[in-house]
Each structure stands twice: as structure tokens, then as C-alpha cells.
N, C-alpha and C positions, 0 to 999 in steps of 0.2 A: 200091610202084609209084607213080610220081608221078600225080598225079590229072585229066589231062589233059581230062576231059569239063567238069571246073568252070572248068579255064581256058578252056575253049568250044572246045577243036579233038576230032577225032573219031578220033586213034590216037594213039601212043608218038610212031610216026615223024613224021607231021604237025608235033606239037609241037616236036620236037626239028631240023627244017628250021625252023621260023620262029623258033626260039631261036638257033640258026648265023646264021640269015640277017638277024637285025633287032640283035647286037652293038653297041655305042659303039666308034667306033674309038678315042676317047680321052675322058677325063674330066679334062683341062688347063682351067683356068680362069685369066683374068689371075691372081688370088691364086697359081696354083700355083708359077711358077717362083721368085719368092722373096720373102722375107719380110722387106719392107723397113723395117717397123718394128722390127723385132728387132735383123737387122741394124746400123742406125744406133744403136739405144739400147745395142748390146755396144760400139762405137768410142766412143762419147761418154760412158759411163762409165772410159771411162783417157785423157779429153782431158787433164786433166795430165800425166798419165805421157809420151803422145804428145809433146809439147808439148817434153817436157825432151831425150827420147830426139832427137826433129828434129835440137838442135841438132848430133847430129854429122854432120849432111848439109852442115856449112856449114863443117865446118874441113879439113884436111888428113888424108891416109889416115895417114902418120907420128903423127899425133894423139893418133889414135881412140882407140885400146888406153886409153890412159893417162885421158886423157877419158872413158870409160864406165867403168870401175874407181872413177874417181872420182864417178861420178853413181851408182853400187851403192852405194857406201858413204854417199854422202853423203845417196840420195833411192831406199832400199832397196823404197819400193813400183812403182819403174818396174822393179823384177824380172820381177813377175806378166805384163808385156806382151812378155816376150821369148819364151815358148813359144808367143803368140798368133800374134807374126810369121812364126812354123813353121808356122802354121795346125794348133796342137794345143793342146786343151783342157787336159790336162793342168799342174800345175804341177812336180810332180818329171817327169824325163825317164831313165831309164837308158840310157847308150849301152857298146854291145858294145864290145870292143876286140880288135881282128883278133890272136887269140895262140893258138895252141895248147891254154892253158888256159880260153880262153874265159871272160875274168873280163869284169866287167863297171863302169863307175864312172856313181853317178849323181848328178844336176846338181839339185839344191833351186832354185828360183825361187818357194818361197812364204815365203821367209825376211822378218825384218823388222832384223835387224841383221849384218853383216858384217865379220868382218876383212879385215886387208889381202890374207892370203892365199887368202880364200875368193871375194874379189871380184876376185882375178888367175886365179883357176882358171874362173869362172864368164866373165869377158872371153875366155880360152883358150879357152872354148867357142860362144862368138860370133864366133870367128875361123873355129874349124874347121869350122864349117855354115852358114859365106859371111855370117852376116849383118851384120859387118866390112864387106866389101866391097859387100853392099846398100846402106849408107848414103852412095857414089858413085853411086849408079846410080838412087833415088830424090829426087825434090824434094820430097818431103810425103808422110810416114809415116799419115797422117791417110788420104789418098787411097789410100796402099798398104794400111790396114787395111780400109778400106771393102770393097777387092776379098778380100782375103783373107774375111773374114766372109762377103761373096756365096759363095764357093768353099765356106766350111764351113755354109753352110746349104741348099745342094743334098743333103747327108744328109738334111735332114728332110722331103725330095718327098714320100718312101713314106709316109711318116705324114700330110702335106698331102694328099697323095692319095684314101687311106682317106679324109679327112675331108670333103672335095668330095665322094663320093659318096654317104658318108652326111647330107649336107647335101640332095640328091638326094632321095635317097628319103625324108628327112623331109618333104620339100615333098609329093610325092607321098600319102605317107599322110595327112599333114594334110587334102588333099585330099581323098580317099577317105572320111576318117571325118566330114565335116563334115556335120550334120544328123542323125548317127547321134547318139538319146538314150544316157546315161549312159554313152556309150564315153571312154573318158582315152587319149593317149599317151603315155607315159614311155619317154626318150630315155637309156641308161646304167642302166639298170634293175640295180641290186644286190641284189636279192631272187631274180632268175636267174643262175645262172652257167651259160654256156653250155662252153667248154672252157678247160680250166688258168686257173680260175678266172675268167672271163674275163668282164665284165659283157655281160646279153643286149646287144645295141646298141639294139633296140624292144623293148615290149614292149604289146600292145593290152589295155587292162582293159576291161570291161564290168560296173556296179554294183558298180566295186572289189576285182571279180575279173581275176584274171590268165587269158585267155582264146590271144592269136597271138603266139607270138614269132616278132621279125622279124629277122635276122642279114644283112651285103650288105657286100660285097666286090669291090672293080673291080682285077685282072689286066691288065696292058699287057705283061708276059712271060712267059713259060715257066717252068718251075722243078720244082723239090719241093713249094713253097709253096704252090700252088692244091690239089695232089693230097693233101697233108698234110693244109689245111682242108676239102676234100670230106669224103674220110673220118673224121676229127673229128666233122662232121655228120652224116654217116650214124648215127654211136652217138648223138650227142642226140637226132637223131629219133626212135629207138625210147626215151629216155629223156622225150618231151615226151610221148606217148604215152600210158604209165604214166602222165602227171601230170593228163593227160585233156583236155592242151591241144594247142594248131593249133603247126606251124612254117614259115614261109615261109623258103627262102634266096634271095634278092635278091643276083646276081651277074652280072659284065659283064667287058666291055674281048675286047678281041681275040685274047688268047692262048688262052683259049679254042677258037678254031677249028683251034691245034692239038695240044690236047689233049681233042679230039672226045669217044674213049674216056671219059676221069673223069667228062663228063658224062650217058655212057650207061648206066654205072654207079654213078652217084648218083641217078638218074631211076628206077631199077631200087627205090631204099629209100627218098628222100625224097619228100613227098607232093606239096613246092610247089620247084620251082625255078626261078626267073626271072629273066628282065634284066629291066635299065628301063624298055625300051621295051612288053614284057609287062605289069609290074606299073603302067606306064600308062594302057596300053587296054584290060587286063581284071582291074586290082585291085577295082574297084568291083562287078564280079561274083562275087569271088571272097570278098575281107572281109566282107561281110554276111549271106552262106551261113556261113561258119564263125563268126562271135560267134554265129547263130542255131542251129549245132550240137546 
């Protein structure tokens, strides 16, 4: 049963209205939407290749074919930038072939030498996924890459995410433990694993003991995923337990409020569960009770 009287309120339900009611409706920070460093340093690593590839923004569509055939063979690293312009990591590609037997042929672009015919099959393939026809319709493949990179680094919000909140609640503890003697915090703590291996994210020592693990996770949707990592927690806590240590879970964002239930039944097994705006105004009551455990 979560421990509600150390968080200072005076029942289950009490607690669990001011944890509905005091949520983040988000944890977006300038750094979140994208990652402009990264970004520009993936396009300016193939400014040559870019560079060679332009030029057939400047010749004629009759051209092209024969022009990029000849830039495969001639300048076989501006390969690697044509599954880029797909906006795909990848450098081999398999494409299906509409038949009955469902075979399949697939496209090498991490090649470093080509014949004549493997650089007319690879041109065949830049025809038939338009990107022939791209190079009319763009002025500067430079500028097209930029966008395309913005597009493939919106994959890494949820991970940008995660780590804006735990930036968060690192502020916070820091805060909390300052003036407290011989308490340390270690951040990625590999001496705990909390689930599928998974390094604690805090972890509080006191004289070099391993004393609060602190785990926190910010939900802006719905899912499997929240209810998957509650439950997850629920078994560490009785595994922290055994070890004769504290476990706080530090968790937020809005989806929460509708998935009300997983919270009511994690409150049911876990001792500490909080948002941020809790572990704000009552971590300092709560951290110096448990290192004094």
C-alpha cells in the first residue's frame, strides 16, 4: 500500500485526487522537437556526395538515367545517400515484387565498386521510387536532406522525452539531497537493475550504501506501455524490499488521467508513487525519513 501518511496526506483517496489533479500536461522543452545538432552533422557528413548528386537538378530529365549510372560507377560512395533520400537508414533495401510467387529483389547501396550492369539496375531503381523525377522538382538536395533528417528524427522524441524528464527529476533530487551528509546520487546506476536488465535511472547512497531507488517516467499517451511498466514495478518493489532498500516511482504526463485504474492498482503494492509536482513539495519530507529508515 503506498505510504500516503509520509507523503503528508491522510487516506489512499486524498492522495490519489492530488496526483490526478496536480499531472504535467506535458514535458516538451525547446530541445524536444528536434535535434538540430545531429540533424545538420548527418547532411554535412555526405556534403560531397550531395554535391555530385545536385548536379542532376541542372540537366535535362532525357539525361538523368545515363548521368547517375555514370556518377555509381564513377563516384560509387554517393550510393550510401540514396536510401537517405527515402528517408531510410538502411543501406541494402529489399523490394517485394507484385507476383504470385512473391519473390523479392534486393538493391546494395553499400557497395564500393560497380559494374555497368549493376549501376543500370540500381538507376532502374531510382526511377521507380520517383527519385528520377525528384531531381526536377528540387533546387538543392542539400536543403531536401535537411528536411528529410528533421522527418527521421522525430523517431527519437520518445527517447528525447524520457530524457527531459529525467533531467527533471535529477534537478529535483539534487535539490532535495543537498546539505544531507554523506548521501551521493548516482544517475544510470549499473549495480541495480531494475526490469529486462534495465539500469536503476537513481539510485540514493548513504556512507556508500545503496539506500532509495528512484525510477520516473513521463506518458503523454495511452498504451500497453504505461500498464506494462507499472506492473514491471509492482514485482521490483517487492524485489527492493528483500534487499532492504526504499523504491520511489516518479511518474507524470497526462495519460494517466485515463488510465486512472493502473494507478489504483499500483498504489495498492507500491510504497512511493509520484509526479513531479509531489516529488517537489513533498520529496524533502519524504527522502530524509527513508535514508533514516
Amino acid at each position: 500500500m503506498v505510504r500516503f501518511d509520509l507523503v503528508g496526506f491522510s487516506d489512499v483517496e486524498e492522495y490519489l485526487d492530488y496526483f490526478f489533479g496536480t499531472l504535467l500536461e506535458t514535458n516538451w522543452t525547446y530541445d524536444y522537437f528536434v535535434d538540430w545538432g545531429k540533424v545538420r552533422g548527418n547532411v554535412r557528413r555526405h556534403v560531397k556526395e550531395i554535391s555530385l548528386l545536385n548536379s542532376l537538378c541542372r540537366v535535362e530529365a532525357g539525361e538523368r538515367e545515363t548521368m547517375l549510372g555514370d556518377i555509381f560507377q564513377r563516384y560509387p560512395e554517393t550510393l550510401e545517400v540514396i536510401p537517405l533520400l527515402l528517408a531510410i537508414r538502411e543501406k541494402s533495401i529489399p523490394i517485394l515484387e507484385m507476383s504470385e510467387q512473391a519473390i523479392y529483389t534486393c538493391f546494395d547501396f553499400s557497395k564500393r565498386s560497380l559494374s555497368g550492369k549493376e549501376a543500370e539496375q540500381l538507376v532502374g531503381f531510382c526511377g521507380s521510387v520517383g527519385l528520377l523525377k525528384l531531381f526536377s522538382e528540387v533546387g538543392d538536395l542539400y536543403s531536401y536532406m535537411l528536411g528529410v533528417e528533421v522527418g527521421l528524427d522525430t523517431n527519437s522524441r520518445k527517447n528525447r522525452s524520457g530524457e527531459i524528464f529525467e533531467r527533471l527529476v535529477e534537478l529535483l533530487l539534487n535539490r532535495t539531497l543537498t546539505g544531507l551528509e554523506g548521501v551521493q546520487l548516482k544517475r544510470g546506476d549499473p549495480t541495480i537493475v531494475t526490469r529486462r536488465r534495465k539500469k536503476a535511472d537513481f539510485v540514493v547512497y548513504r556512507d556508500g550504501e545503496p539506500r532509495i531507488v528512484v525510477e520516473c517516467n513521463f506518458y503523454s499517451d495511452t498504451g500497453s506501455k504505461p500498464i506494462e511498466t507499472a506492473n514491471a514495478y509492482i514485482d521490483f518493489q517487492r524485489k527492493v524490499r528483500e534487499l532492504g532498500l526504499s523504491f520511489i516511482w516518479v511518474t507524470d504526463g497526462r495519460a494517466w488521467r485515463k488510465m486512472m485504474e493502473t494507478i489504483r492498482e499500483t498504489s495498492r503494492e507500491i510504497d512511493f508513487v509520484l509526479n513531479y509536482k509531489m516529488l517537489s513539495q513533498r520529496g524533502s519530507l519524504i527522502i530524509p525519513k527513508l535514508l533514516n529508515d
